[in-house]
N, CA, C and O of each residue as an XYZ file, in Angstrom:
344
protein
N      11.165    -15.191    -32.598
C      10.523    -15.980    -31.562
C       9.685    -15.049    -30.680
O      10.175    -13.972    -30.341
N       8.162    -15.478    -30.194
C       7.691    -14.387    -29.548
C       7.292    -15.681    -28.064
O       7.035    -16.883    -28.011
N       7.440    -14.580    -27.089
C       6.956    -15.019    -25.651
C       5.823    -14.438    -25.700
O       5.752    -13.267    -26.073
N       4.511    -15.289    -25.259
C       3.347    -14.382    -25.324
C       3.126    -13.531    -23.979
O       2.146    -12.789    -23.910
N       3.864    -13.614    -23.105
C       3.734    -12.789    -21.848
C       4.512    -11.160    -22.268
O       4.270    -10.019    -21.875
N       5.208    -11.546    -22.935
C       5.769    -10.168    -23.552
C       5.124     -9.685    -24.103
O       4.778     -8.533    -23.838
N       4.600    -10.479    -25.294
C       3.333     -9.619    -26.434
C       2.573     -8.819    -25.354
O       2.671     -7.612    -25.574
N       1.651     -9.192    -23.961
C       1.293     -8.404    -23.438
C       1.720     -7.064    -23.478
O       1.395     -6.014    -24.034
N       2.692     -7.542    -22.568
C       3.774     -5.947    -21.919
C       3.974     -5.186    -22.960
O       3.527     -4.039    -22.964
N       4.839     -5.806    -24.258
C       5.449     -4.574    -24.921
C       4.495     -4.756    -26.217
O       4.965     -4.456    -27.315
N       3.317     -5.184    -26.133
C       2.753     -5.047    -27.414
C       2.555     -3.781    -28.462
O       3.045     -2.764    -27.971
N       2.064     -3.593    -29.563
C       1.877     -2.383    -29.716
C       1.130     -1.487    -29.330
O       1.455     -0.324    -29.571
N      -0.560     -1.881    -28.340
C      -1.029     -1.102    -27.737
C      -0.316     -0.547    -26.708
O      -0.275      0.631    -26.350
N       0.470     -1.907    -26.086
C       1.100     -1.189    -24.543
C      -0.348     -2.187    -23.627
O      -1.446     -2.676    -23.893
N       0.389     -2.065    -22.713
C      -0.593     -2.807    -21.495
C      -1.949     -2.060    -21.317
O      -3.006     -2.690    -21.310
N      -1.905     -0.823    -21.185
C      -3.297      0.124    -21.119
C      -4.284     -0.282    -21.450
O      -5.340     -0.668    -20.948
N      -3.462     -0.060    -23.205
C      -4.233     -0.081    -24.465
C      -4.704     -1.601    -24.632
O      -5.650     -1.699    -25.415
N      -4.316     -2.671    -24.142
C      -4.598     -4.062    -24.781
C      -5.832     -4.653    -24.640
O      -6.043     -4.995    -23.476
N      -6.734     -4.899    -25.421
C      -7.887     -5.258    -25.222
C      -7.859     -6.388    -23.969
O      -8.315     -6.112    -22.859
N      -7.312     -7.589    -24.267
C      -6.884     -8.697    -23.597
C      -6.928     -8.295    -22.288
O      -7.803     -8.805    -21.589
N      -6.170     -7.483    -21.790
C      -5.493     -6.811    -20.049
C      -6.809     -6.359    -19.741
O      -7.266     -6.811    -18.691
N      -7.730     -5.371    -20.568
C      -8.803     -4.793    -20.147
C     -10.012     -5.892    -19.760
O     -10.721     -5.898    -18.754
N     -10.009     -6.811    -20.888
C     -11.329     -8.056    -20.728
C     -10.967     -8.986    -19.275
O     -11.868     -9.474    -18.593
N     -10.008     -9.082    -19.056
C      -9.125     -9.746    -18.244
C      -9.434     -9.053    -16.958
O     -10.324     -9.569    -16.281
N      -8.932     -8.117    -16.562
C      -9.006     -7.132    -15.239
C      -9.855     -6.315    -15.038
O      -9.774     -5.624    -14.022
N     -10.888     -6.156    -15.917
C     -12.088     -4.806    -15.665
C     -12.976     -5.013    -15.098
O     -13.765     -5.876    -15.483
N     -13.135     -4.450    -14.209
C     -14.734     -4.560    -13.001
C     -13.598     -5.319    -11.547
O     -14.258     -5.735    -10.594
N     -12.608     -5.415    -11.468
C     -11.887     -6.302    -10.068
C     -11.643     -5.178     -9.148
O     -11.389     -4.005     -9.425
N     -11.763     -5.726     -8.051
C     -11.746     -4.755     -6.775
C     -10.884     -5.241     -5.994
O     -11.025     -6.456     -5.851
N      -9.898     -4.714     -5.327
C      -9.271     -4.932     -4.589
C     -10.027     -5.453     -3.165
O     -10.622     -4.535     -2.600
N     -10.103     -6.706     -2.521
C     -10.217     -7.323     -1.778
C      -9.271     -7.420      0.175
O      -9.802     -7.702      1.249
N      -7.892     -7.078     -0.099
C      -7.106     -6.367      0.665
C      -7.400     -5.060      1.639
O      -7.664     -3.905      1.304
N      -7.302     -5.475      2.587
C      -7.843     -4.725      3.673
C      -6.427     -3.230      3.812
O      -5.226     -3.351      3.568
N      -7.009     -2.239      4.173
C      -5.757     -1.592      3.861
C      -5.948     -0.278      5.094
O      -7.056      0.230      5.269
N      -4.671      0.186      5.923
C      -4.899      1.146      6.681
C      -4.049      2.562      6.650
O      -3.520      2.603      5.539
N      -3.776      3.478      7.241
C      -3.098      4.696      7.105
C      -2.117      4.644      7.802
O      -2.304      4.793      9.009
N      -0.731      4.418      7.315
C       0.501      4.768      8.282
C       0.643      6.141      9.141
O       0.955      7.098      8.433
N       0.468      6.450     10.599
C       0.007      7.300     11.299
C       1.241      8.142     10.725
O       1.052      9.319     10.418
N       2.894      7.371     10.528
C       4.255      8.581     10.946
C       3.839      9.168      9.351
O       3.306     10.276      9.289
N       4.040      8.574      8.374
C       3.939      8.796      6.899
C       2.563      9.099      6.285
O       2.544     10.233      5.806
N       1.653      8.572      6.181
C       0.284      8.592      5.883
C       0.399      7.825      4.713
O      -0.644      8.052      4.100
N       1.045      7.088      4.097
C       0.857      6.201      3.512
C      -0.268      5.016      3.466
O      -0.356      4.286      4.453
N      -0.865      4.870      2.689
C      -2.051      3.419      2.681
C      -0.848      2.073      2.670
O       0.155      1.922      1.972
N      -1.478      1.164      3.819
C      -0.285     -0.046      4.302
C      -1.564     -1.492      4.217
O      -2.679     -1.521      4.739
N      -1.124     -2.181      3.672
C      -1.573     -3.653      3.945
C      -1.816     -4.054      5.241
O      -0.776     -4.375      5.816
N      -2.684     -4.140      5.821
C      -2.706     -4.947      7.084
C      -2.233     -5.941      7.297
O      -1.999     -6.403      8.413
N      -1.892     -6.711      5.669
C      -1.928     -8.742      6.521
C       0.291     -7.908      6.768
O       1.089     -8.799      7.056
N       0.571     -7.254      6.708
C       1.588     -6.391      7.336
C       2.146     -7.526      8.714
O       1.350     -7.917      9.568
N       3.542     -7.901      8.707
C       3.644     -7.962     10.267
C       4.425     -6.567     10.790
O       5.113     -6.594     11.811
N       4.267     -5.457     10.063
C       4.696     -4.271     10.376
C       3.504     -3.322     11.135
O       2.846     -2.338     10.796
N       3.619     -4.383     12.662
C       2.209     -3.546     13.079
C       2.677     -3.275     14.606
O       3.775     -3.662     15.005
N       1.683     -2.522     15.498
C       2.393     -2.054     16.638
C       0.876     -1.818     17.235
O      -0.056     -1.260     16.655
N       0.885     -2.401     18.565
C      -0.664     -2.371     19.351
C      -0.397     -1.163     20.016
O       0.777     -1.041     20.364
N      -1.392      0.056     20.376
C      -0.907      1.058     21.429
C      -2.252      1.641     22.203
O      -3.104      2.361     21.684
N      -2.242      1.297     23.175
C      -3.737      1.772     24.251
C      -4.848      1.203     23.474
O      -5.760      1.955     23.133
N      -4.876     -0.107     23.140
C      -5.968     -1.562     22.538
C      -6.059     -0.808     21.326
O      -7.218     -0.570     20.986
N      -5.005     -0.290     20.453
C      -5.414      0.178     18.697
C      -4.220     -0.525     18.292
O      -3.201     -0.656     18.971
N      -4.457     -1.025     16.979
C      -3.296     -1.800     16.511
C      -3.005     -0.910     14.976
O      -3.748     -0.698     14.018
N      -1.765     -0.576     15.220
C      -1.376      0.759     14.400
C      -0.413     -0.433     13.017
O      -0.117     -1.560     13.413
N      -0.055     -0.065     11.620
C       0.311     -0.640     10.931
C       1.046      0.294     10.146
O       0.570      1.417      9.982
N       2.517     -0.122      9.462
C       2.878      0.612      9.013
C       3.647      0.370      7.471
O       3.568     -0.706      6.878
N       4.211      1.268      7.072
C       4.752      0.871      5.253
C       6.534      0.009      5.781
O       6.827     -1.168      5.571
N       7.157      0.749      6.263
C       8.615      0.042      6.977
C       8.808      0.033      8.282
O       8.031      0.515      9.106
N       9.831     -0.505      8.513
C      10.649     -0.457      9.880
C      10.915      1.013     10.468
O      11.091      1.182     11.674
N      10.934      2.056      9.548
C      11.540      3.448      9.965
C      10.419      3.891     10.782
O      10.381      4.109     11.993
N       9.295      4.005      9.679
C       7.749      4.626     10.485
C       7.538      3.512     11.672
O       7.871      4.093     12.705
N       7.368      2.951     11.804
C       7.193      1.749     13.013
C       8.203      2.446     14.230
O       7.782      3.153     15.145
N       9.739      2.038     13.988
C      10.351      2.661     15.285
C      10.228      3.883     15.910
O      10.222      4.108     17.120
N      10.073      5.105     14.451
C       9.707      6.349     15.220
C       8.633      6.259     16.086
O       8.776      6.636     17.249
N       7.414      5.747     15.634
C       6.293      5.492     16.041
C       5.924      5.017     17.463
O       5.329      5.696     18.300
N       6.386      3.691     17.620
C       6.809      3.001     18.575
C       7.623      4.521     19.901
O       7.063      4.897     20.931
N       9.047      5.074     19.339
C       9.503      6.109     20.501
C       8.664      7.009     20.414
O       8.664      7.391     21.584
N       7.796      7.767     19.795
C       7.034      8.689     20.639
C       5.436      8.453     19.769
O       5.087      8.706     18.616
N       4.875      7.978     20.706
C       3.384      7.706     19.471
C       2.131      9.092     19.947
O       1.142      9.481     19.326
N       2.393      9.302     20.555
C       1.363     10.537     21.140
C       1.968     11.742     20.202
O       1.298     12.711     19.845
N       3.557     11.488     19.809
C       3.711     13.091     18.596
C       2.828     12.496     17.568
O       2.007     13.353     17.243
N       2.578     10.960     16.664
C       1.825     11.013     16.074
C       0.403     11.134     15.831
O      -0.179     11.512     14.814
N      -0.111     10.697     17.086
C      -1.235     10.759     17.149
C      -2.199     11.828     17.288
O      -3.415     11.828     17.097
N      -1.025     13.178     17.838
C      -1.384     14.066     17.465
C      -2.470     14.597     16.942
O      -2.347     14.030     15.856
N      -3.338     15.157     16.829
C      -4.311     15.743     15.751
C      -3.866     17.045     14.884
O      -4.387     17.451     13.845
N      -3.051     17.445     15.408
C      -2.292     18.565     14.732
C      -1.440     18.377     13.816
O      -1.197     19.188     12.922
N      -0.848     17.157     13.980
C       0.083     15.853     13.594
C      -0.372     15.895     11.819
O      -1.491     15.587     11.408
N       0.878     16.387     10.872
C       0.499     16.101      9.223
C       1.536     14.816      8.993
O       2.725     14.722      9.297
N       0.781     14.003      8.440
C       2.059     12.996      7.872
C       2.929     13.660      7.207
O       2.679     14.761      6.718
N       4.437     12.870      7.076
C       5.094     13.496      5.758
C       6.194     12.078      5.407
O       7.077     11.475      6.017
N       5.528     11.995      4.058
C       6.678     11.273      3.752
C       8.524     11.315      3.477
O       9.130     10.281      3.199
């Protein structure tokens, strides 16, 4: 019995390789607005409700962790000296 959503995935090209996946998805651009988590430097989704306003900038982040640090001291991040680290 074959599922054709599988044939995708585990076909014998593999997803890469599948002509289908390529005719299907080639030339698409991501549309998603996207910003820099200041604590981590991670790239974060904006439509995010993981966001935090600070002196009229609205800062966005990947979790709850980067957010609270963020939130208790935002001037260590903002830093310019300041390297993200995940």
């Amino acid at each position: 019995m074959s599922t054709p959503g599988l044939k995708l995935l585990f076909g014998r090209a593999g997803v890469a390789g599948s002509e289908e996946f390529r005719d299907r998805f080639a030339g698409r651009r991501s549309t998603v607005a996207s910003a820099k988590d200041p604590v981590c430097g991670m790239e974060v989704d904006t439509s995010t409700d993981l966001k935090f306003e600070y002196e009229g900038v609205t800062y966005y982040f990947c979790g709850r962790g980067c957010k609270l640090d963020f939130e208790d001291d935002p001037e260590k991040y903002l830093d310019p000296n300041y390297e993200p680290k995940m």
